[in-house]
KERO-221557 format. One record per residue (C-alpha): residue in three letters; residue number from 1; x, y negated, z. Coordinates in nm, 4 decimals. Layout:
! residues N
+------+-----+----------+----------+----------+
! code ! pos !       px !       py !       pz !
+------+-----+----------+----------+----------+
!  ALA ! NUM !        X !        Y !        Z !
...
+------+-----+----------+----------+----------+
//
This chain:
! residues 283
+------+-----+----------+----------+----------+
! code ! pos !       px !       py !       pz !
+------+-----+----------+----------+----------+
!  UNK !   1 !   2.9531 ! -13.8977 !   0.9126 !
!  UNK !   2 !   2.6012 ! -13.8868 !   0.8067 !
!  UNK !   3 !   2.4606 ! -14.1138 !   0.5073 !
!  UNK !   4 !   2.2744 ! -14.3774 !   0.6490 !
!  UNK !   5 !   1.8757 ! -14.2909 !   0.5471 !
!  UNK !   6 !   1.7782 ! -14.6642 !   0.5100 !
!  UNK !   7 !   1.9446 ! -14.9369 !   0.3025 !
!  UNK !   8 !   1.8906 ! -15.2655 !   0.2065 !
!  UNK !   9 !   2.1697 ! -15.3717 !  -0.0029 !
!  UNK !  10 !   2.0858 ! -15.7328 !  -0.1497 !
!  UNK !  11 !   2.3154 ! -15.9319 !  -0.4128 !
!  UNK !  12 !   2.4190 ! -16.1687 !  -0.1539 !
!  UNK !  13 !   2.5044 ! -15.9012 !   0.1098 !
!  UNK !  14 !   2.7302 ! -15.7288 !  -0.1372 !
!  UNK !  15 !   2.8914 ! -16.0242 !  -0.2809 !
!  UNK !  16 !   3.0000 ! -16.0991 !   0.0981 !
!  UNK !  17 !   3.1847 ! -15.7400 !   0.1522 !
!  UNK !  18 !   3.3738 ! -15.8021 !  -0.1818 !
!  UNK !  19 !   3.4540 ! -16.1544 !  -0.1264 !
!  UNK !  20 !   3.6125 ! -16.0233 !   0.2091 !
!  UNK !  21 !   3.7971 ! -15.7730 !   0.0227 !
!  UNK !  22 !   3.9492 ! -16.0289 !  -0.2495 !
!  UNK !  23 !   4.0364 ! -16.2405 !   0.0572 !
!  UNK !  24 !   4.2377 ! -15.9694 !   0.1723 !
!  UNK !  25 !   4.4014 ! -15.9271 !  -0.1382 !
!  UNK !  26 !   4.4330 ! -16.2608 !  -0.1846 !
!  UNK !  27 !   4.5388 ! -16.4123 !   0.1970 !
!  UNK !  28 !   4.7606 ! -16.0743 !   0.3123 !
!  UNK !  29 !   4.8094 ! -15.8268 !  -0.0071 !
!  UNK !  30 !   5.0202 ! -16.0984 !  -0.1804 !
!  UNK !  31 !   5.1297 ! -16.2644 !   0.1128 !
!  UNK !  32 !   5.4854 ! -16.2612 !   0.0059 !
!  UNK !  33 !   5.4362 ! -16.2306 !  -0.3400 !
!  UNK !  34 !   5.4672 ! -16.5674 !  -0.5668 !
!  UNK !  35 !   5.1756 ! -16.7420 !  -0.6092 !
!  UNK !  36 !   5.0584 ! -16.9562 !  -0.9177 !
!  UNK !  37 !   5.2720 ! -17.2433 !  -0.9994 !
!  UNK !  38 !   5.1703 ! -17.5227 !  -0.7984 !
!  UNK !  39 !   5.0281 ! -17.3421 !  -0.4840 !
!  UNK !  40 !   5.2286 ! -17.2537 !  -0.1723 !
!  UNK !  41 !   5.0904 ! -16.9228 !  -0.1426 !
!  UNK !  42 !   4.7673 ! -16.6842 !  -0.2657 !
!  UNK !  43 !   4.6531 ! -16.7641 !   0.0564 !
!  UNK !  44 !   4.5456 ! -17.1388 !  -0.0476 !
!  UNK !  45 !   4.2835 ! -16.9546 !  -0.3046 !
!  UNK !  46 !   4.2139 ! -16.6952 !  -0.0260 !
!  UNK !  47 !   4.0770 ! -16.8863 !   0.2294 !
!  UNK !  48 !   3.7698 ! -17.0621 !   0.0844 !
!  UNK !  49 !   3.6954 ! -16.6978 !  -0.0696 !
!  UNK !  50 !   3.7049 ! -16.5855 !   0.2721 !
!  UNK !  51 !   3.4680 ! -16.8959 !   0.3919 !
!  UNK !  52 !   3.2311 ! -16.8261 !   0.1152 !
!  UNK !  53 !   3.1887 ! -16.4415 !   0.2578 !
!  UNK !  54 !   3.1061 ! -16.5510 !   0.5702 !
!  UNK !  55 !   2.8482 ! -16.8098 !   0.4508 !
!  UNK !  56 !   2.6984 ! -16.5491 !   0.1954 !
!  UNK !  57 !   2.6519 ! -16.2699 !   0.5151 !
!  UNK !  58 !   2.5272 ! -16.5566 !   0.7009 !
!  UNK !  59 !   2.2261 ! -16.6152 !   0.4935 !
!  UNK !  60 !   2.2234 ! -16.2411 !   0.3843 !
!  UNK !  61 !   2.1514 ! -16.0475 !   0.7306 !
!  UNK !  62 !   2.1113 ! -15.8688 !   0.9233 !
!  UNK !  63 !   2.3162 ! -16.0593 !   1.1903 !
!  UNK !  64 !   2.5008 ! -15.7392 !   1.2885 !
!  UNK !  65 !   2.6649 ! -15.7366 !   0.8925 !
!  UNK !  66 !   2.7065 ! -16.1191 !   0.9797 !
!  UNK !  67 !   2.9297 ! -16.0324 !   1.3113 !
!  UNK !  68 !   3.0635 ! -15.7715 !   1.1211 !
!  UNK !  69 !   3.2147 ! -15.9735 !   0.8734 !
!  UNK !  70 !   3.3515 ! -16.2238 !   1.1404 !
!  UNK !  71 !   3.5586 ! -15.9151 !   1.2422 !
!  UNK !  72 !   3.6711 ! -15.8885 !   0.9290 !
!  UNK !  73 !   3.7889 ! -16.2148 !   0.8978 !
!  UNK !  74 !   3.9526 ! -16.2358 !   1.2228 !
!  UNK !  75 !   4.1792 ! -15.9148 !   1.0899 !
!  UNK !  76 !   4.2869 ! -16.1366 !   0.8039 !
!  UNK !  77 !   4.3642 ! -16.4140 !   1.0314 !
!  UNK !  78 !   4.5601 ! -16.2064 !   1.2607 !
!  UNK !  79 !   4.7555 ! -16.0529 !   0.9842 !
!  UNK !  80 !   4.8001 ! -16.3513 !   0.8083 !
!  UNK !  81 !   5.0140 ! -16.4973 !   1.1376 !
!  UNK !  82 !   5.1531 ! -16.1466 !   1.1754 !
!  UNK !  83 !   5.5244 ! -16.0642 !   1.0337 !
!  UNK !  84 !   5.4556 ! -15.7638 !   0.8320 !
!  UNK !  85 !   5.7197 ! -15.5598 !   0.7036 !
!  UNK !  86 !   5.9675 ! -15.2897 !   0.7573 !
!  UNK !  87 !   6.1510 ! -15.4573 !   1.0229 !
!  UNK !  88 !   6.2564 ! -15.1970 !   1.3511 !
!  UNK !  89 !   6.4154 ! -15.4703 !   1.5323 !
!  UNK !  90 !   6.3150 ! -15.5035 !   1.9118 !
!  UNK !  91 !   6.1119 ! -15.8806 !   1.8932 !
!  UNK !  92 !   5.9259 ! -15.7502 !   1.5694 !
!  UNK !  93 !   5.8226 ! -15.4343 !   1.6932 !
!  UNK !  94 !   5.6836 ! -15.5992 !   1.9912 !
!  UNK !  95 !   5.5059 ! -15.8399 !   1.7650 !
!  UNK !  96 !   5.3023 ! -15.5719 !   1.5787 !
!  UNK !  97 !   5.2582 ! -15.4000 !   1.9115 !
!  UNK !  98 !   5.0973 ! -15.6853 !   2.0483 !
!  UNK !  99 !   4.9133 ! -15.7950 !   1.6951 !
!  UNK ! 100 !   4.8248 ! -15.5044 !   1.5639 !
!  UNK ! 101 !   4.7731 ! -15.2939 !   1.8771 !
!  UNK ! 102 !   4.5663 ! -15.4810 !   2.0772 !
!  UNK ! 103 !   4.4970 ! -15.7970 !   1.8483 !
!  UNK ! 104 !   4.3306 ! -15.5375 !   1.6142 !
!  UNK ! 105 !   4.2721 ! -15.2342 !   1.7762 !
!  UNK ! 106 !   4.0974 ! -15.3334 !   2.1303 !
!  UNK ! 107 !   3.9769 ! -15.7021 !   2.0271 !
!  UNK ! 108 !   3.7666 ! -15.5367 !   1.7874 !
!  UNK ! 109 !   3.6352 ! -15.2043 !   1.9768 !
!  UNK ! 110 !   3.5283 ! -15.4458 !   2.2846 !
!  UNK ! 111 !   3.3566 ! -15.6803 !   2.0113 !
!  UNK ! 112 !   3.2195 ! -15.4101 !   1.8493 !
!  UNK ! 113 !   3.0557 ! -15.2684 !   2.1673 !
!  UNK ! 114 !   2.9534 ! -15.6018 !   2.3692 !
!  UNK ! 115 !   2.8630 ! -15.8162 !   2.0840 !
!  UNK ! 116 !   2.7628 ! -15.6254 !   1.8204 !
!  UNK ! 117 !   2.6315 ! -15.3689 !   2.0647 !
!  UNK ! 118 !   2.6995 ! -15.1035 !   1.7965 !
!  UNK ! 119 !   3.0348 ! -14.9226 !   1.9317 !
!  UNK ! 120 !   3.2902 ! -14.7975 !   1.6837 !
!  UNK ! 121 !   3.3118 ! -14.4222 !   1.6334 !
!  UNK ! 122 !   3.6191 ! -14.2982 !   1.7656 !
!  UNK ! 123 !   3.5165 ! -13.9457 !   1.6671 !
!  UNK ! 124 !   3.8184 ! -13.7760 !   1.7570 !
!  UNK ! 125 !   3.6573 ! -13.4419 !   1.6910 !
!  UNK ! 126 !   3.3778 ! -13.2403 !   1.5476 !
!  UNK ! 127 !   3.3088 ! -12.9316 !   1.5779 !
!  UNK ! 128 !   3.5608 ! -12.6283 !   1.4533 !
!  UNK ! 129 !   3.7854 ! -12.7014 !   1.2060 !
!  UNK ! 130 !   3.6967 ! -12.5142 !   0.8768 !
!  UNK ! 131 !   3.8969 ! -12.2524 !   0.6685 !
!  UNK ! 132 !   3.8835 ! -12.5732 !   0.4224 !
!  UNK ! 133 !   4.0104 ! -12.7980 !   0.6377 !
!  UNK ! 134 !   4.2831 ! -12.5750 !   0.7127 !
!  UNK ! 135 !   4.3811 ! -12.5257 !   0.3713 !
!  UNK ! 136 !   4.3939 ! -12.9140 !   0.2839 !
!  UNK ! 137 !   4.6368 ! -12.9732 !   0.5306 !
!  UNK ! 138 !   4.9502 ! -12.7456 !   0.3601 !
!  UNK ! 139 !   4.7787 ! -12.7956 !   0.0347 !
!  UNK ! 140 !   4.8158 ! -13.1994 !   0.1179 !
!  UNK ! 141 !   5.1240 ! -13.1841 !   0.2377 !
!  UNK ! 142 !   5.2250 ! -13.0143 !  -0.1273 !
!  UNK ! 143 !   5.0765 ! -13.2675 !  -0.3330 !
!  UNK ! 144 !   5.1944 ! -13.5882 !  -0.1070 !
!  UNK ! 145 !   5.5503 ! -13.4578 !  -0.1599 !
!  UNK ! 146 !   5.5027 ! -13.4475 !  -0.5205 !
!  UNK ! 147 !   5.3381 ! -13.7910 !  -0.5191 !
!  UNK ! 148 !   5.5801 ! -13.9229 !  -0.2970 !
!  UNK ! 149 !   5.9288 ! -13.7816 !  -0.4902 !
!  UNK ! 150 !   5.7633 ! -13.9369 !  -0.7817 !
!  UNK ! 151 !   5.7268 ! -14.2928 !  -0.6301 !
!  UNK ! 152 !   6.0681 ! -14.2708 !  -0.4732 !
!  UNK ! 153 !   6.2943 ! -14.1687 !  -0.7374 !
!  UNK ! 154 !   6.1050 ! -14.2476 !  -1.0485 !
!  UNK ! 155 !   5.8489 ! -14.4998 !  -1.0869 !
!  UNK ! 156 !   5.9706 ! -14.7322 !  -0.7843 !
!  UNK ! 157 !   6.3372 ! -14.6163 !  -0.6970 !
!  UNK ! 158 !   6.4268 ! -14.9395 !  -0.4925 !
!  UNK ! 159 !   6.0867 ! -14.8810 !  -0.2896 !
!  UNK ! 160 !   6.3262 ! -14.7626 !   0.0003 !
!  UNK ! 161 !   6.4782 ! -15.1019 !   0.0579 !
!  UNK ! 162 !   6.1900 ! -15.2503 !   0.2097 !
!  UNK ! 163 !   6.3004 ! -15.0407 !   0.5207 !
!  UNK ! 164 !   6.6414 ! -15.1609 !   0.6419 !
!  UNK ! 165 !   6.9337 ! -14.9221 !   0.7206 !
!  UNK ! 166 !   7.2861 ! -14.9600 !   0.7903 !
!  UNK ! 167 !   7.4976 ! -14.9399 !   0.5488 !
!  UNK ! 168 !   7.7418 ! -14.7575 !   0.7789 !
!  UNK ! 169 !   7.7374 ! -14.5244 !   1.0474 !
!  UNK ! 170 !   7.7309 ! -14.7499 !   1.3339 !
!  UNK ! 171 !   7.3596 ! -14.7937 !   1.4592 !
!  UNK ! 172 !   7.2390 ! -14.5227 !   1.2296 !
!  UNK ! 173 !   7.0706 ! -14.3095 !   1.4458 !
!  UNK ! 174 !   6.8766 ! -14.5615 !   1.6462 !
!  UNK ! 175 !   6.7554 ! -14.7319 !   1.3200 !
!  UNK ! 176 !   6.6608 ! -14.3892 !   1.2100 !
!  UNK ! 177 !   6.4881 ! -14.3025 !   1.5452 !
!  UNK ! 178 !   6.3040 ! -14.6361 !   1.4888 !
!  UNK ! 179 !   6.1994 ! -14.6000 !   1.1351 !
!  UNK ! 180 !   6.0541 ! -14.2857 !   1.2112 !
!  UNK ! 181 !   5.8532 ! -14.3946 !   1.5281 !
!  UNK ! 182 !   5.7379 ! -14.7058 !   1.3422 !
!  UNK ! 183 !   5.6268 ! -14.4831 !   1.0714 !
!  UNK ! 184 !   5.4153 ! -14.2976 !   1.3239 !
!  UNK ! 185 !   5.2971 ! -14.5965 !   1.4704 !
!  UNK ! 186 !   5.1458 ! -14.7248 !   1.1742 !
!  UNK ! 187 !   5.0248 ! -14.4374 !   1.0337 !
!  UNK ! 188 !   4.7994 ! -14.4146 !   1.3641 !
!  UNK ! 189 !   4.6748 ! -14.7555 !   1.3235 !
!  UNK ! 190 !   4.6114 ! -14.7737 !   0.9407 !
!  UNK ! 191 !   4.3742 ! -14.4883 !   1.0404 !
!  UNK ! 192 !   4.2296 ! -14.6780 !   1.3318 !
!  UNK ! 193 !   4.1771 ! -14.9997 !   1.1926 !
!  UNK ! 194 !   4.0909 ! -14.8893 !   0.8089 !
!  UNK ! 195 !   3.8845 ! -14.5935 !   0.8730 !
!  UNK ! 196 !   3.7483 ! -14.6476 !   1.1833 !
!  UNK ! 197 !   3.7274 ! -15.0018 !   1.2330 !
!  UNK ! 198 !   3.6767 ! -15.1180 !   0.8135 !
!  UNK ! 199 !   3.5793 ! -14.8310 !   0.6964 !
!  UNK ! 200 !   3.2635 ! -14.7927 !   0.9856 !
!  UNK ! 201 !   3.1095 ! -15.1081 !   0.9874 !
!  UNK ! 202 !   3.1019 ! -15.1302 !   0.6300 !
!  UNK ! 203 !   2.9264 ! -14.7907 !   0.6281 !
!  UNK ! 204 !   2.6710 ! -14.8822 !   0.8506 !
!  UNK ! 205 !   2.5321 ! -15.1541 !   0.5539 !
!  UNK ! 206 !   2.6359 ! -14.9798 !   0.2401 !
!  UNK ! 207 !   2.6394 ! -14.6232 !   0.1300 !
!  UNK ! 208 !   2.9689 ! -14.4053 !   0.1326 !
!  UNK ! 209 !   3.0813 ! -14.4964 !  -0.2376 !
!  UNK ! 210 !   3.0834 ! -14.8618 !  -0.1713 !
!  UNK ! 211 !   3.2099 ! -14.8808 !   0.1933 !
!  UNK ! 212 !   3.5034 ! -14.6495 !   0.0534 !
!  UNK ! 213 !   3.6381 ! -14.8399 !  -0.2103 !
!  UNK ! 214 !   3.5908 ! -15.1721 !  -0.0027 !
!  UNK ! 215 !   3.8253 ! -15.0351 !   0.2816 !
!  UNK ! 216 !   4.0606 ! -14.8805 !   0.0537 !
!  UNK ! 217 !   4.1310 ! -15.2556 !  -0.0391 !
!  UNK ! 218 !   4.1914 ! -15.3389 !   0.2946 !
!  UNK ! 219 !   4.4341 ! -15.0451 !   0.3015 !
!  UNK ! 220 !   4.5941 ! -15.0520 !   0.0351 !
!  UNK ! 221 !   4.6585 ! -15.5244 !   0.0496 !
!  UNK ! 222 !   4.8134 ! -15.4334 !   0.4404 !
!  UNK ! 223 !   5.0745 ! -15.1857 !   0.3081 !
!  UNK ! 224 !   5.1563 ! -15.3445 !  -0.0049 !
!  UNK ! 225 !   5.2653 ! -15.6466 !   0.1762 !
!  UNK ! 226 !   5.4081 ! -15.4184 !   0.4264 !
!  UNK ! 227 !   5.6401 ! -15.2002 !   0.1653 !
!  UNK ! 228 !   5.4639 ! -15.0727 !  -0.0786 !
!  UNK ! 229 !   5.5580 ! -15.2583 !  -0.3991 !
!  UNK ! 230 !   5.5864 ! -15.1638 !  -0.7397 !
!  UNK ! 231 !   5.3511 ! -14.8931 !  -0.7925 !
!  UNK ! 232 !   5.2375 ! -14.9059 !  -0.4199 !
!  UNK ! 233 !   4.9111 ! -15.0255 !  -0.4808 !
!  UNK ! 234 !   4.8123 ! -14.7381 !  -0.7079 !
!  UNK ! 235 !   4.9625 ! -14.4951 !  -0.4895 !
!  UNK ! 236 !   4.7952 ! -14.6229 !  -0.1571 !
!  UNK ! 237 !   4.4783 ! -14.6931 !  -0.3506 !
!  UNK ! 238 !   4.4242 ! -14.3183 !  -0.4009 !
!  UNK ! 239 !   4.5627 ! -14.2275 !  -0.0557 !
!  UNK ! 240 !   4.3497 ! -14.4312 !   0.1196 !
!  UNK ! 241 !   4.0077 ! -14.3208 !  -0.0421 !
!  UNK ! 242 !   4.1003 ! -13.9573 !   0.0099 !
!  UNK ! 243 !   4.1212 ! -14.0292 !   0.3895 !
!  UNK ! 244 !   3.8033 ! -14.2181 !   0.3779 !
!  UNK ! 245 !   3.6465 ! -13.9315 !   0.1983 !
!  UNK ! 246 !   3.7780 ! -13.6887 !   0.4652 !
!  UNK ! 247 !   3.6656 ! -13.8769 !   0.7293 !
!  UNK ! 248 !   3.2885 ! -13.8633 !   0.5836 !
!  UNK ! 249 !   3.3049 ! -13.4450 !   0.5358 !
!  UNK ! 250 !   3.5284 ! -13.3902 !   0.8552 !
!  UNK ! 251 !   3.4112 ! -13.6481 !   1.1226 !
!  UNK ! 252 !   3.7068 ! -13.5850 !   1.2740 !
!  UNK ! 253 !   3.9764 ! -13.8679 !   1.3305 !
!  UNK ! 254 !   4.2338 ! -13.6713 !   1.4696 !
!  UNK ! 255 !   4.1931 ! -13.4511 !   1.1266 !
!  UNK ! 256 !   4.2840 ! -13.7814 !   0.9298 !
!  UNK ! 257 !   4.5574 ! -13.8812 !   1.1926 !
!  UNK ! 258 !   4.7007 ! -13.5688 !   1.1484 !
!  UNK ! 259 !   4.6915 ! -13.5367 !   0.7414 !
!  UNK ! 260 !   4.8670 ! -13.9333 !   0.7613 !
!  UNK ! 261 !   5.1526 ! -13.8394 !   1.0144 !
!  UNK ! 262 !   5.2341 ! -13.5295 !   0.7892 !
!  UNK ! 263 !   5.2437 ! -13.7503 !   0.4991 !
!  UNK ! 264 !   5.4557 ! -14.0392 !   0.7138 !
!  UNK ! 265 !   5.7022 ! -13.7446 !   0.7462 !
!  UNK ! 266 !   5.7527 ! -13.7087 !   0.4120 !
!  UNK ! 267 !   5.7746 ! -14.0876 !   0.3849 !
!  UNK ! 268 !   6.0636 ! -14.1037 !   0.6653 !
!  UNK ! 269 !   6.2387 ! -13.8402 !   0.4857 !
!  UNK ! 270 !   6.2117 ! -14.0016 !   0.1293 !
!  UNK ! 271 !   6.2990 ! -14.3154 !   0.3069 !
!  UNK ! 272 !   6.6218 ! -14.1970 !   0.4680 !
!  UNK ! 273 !   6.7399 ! -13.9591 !   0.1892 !
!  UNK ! 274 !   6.7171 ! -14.2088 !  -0.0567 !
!  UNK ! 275 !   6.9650 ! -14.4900 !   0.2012 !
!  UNK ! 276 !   7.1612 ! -14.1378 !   0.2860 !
!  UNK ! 277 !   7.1583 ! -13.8903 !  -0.0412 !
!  UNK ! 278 !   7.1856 ! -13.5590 !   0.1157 !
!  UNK ! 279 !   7.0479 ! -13.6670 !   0.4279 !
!  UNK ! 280 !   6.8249 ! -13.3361 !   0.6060 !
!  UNK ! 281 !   6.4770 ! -13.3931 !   0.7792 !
!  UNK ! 282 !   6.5710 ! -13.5062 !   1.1428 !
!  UNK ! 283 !   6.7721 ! -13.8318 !   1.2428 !
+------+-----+----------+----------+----------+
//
């Protein structure tokens, strides 16, 4: 993706894209996390943050950073309603099919296209991959292991029970076969609706650096209240601007797919082998 030539970056235009990031943190990052005493839930402080960015794009223009920012909100709003977490039963997996496939995958692409009239990316491919871009993906795959064995079995070692398992062996398989296709699943979308859908409109009003860090707060507040606790944040945090970086040099969303799925692997496998100790790679 090519740094947009012309910006025109005003105090009030940037103060909307963060307060839309805090109200992600705020309204879905700590979701299910305890909120000060007295309050039901962040969400009661995230709402009126989220209000205030809309108002702020409002009077900040263009109107296309103004719709853009409605999409924004309506991902928070949709999440918000949305169970997320590490559930593989049958009526929850149809609920984030339904919310997150085509509540925030196709609402936002047709919006995008028909109201907006700026179409999202969906640059699958560009161009030949380089020798570089060949050598990130084992070299990747290395250092997400690494990162990964360290989250699992020393800074967070009770990270895998946000994904359910039996205890036994009856149902094992299936919930393994489950886990592992929701892993996929999500791993596609993150990229869809972070990169592509976040990640794009951002960078159409703000130059790489800033678009970057704004959707790796997105990221980062979806999967912390999906799973990743404890040092989660940090962890996805990183993860998430490395992809966004990527994205920029490679143009290519299948090469970002591709790096998350390999690293969802390694996340299935950590997963399993830490419910099932001596566990091997395949359900």
């Amino acid at each position: 993706m090519s740094e947009v030539a012309t910006l025109t970056v005003t105090p009030l235009k940037r103060a909307s894209l963060w307060l839309a990031a805090l109200a992600m943190v705020l309204v879905i990052g700590l979701k299910s996390h305890g909120a000060p005493a007295g309050l039901p839930g962040w969400h009661v402080l995230g709402w009126p943050v989220l209000v205030a960015s809309l108002v702020l794009a409002w009077r900040a223009g263009p109107v296309n950073w103004f719709r853009s920012v409605v999409l924004f909100a309506w991902l928070i709003v949709l999440l918000f309603v949305t169970r997320i977490d590490g559930d593989t039963g049958d009526a929850h997996v149809l609920e984030l099919a339904l919310s997150l496939g085509l509540g925030v995958l196709l609402v936002p692409a047709l919006v995008a296209k028909y109201w907006l009239r700026e179409p999202l990316d969906y640059s699958w491919f560009s161009g030949r991959w380089t020798l570089r871009m060949w050598l990130w993906l084992p070299l990747g795959f290395v250092l997400a292991y690494g990162f990964m064995w360290l989250y699992f079995n020393v800074l967070t070692p009770t990270l895998h029970h946000s994904w359910p398992l039996p205890a036994g062996d009856e149902g094992r398989t299936e919930a393994m076969w489950r886990l592992f296709w929701g892993c996929n699943f999500v791993g596609v979308w993150d990229e869809l609706a972070f990169v592509n859908f976040v990640f794009v409109l951002t960078h159409r009003h703000f130059r790489f650096g800033e678009s970057n860090l704004a959707q790796a707060v997105f990221f980062t507040s979806f999967l912390h209240e999906m799973a990743f606790v404890g040092w989660g944040p940090l962890v996805i945090y990183g993860f998430a601007l490395v992809q966004g970086l990527t994205y920029k040099r490679t143009g290519s969303l299948f090469y970002i797919v591709i790096l998350h799925l390999m690293i969802d692997t390694i996340l299935f496998y950590m997963i399993v082998n830490r419910w099932y100790p001596g566990w091997g790679w395949h359900p």
